[in-house]
C-alpha positions as CSV (number, residue, x, y, z in Angstrom):
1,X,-14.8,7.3,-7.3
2,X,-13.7,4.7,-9.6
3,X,-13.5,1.2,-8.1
4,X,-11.1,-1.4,-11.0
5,X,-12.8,-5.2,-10.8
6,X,-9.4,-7.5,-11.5
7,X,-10.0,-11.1,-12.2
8,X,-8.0,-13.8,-10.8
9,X,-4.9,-12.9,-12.8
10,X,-5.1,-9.0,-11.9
11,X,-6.4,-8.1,-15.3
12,X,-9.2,-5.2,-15.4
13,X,-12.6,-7.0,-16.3
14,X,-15.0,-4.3,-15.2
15,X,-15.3,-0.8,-13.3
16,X,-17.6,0.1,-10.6
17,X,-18.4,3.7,-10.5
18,X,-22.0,3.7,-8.8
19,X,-22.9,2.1,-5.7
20,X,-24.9,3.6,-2.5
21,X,-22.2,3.1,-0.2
22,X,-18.5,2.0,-0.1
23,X,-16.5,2.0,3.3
24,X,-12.9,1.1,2.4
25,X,-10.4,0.7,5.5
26,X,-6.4,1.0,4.8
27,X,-4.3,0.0,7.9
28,X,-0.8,0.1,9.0
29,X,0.0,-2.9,10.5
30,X,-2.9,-5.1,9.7
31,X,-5.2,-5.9,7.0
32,X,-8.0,-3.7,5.9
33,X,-11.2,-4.4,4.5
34,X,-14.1,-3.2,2.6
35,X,-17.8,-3.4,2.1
36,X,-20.0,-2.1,-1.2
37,X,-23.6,-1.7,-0.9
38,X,-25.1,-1.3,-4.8
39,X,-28.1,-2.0,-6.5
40,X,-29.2,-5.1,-8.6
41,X,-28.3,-5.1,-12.0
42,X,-27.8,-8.3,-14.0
43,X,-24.3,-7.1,-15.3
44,X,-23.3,-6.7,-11.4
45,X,-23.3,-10.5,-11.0
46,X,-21.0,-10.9,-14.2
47,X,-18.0,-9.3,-12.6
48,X,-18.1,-9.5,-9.3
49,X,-17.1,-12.4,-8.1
50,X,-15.6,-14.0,-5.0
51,X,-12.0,-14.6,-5.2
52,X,-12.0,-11.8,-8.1
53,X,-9.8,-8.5,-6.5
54,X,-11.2,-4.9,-6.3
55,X,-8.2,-2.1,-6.8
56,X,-9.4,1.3,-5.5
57,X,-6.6,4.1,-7.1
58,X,-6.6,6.5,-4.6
59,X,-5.2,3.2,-2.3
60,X,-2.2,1.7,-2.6
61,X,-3.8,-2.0,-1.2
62,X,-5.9,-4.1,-3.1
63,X,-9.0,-5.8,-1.6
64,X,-10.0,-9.4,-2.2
65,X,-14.1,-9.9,-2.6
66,X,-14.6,-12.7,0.1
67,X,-18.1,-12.3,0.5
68,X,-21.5,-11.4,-2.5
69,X,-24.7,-11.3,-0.2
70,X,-28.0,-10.2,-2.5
71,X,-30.6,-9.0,0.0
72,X,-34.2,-7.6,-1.0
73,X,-35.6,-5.1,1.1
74,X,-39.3,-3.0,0.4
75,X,-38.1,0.0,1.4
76,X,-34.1,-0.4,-0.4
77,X,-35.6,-3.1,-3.1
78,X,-33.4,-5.7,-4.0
79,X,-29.1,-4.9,-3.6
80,X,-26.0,-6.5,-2.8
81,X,-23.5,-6.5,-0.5
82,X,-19.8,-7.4,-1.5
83,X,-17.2,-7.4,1.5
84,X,-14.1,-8.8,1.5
85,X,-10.4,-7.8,3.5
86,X,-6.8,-6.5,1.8
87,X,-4.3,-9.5,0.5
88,X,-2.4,-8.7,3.8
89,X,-5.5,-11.5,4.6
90,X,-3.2,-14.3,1.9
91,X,-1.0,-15.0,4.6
92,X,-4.0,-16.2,6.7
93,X,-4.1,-19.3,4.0
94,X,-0.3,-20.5,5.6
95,X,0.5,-21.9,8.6
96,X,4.3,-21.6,9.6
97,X,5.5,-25.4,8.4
98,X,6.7,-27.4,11.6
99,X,8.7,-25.8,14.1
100,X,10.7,-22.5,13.0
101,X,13.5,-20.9,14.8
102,X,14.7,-17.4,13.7
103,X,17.1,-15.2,15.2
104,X,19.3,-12.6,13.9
105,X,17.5,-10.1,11.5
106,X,13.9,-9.3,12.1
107,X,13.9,-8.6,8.3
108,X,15.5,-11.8,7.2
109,X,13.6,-13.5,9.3
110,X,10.1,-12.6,8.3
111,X,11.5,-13.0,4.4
112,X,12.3,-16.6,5.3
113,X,8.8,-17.1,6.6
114,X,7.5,-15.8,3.5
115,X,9.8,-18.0,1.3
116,X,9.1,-21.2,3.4
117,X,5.5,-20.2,3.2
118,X,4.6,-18.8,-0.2
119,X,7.6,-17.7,-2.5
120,X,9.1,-21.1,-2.6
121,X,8.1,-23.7,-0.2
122,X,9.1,-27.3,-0.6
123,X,5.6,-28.1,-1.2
124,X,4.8,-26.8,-4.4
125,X,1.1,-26.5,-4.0
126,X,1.7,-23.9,-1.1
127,X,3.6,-21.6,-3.6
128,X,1.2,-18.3,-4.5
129,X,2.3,-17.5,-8.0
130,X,3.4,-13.4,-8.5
131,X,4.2,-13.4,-4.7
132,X,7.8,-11.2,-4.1
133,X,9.5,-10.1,-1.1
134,X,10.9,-6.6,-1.0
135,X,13.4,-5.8,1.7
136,X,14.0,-2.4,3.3
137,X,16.5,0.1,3.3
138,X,15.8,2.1,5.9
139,X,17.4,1.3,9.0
140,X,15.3,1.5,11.1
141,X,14.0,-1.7,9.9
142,X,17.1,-3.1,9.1
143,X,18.5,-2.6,12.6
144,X,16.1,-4.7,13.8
145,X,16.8,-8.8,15.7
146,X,14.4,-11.1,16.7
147,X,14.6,-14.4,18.7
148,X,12.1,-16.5,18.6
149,X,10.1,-19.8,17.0
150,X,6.7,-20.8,15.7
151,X,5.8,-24.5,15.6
152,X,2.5,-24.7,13.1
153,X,1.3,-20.6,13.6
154,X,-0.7,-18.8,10.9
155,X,1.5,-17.2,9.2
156,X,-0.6,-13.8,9.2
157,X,-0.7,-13.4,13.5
158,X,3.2,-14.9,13.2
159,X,3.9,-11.2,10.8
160,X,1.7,-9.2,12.0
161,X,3.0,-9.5,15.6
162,X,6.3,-9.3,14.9
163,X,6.1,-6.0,13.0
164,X,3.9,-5.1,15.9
165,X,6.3,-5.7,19.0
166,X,8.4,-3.4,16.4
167,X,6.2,-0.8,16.0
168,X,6.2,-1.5,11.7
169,X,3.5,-1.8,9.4
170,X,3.7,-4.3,6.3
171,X,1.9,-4.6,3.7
172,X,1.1,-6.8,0.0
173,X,0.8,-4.6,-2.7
174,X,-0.2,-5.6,-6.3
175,X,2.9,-3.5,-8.4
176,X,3.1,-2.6,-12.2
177,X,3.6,-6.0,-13.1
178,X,1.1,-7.8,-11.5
179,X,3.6,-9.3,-8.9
């Protein structure tokens, strides 16, 4: 299993293809999360990094390292312990700005979040570059109404209930373009 290390602009800087454990958790409606257990090596510490992504290709999320603990044990010697959560986990950096009302189209409505949010908000400095929304065509999802408001929510709870009390997943994937 070949894990990709991406830096902070999603290029490849590394690979990591030996480690004593990896437990890497996909979910539906929620963001997943990871842990890596390797061993000490002084090239380890060059390219994994907090903030830096890990892309694991037989998963469709990416995982942001959140977390580098170095231990030393006598019977497991000295290793370290990189865990960190899916970039479903962005949207925990956003609150919902003010008070927000949104009726009509579940779909639009959670876009509108998202462009108030992250996409384009009026404060530039809240904007995550590369960030896109991509609606749905299945109707199913499309069908869908909501009527309700958020006055200063995190913006992570705000989406994942709503796609919850839908029964919908969501998720943030990295695409071909780094977007």
């Amino acid at each position: 299993m070949e894990i990709l290390v991406l830096n902070n602009d999603f290029e490849s800087v590394d690979i990591v293809d030996t480690f004593k454990s990896m437990i890497w958790t996909d979910r539906y409606n929620a963001n997943g999360d990871f842990e890596m257990f390797l061993t000490i090596n002084p090239s380890v510490l060059n390219y994994l990094r907090e903030d830096y992504y890990l892309w694991l290709k037989d998963s469709e999320h990416c995982m942001i390292i959140e977390n580098i603990s170095i231990n030393s044990d006598n019977e497991d010697g000295n290793y370290i312990i990189v865990t960190g959560r899916s970039l479903e986990s962005i949207l925990e950096r956003r609150i919902v700005w003010g008070q927000r009302v949104l009726t009509g189209n579940l779909q639009v409505a959670i876009q509108t979040l998202l462009n108030e949010s992250i996409i384009s908000p009026i404060i530039t400095d809240r904007k995550i570059d590369n960030f896109i929304f991509e609606q749905s065509s299945d109707p199913k999802v499309t069908n869908l109404t909501v009527d309700t408001q958020f006055t200063g929510d995190d913006l992570y709870v705000v989406i994942k209930n709503l796609c919850q009390s839908n029964d919908l997943g969501f998720k943030i994937i990295l695409n071909d373009s780094n977007q």
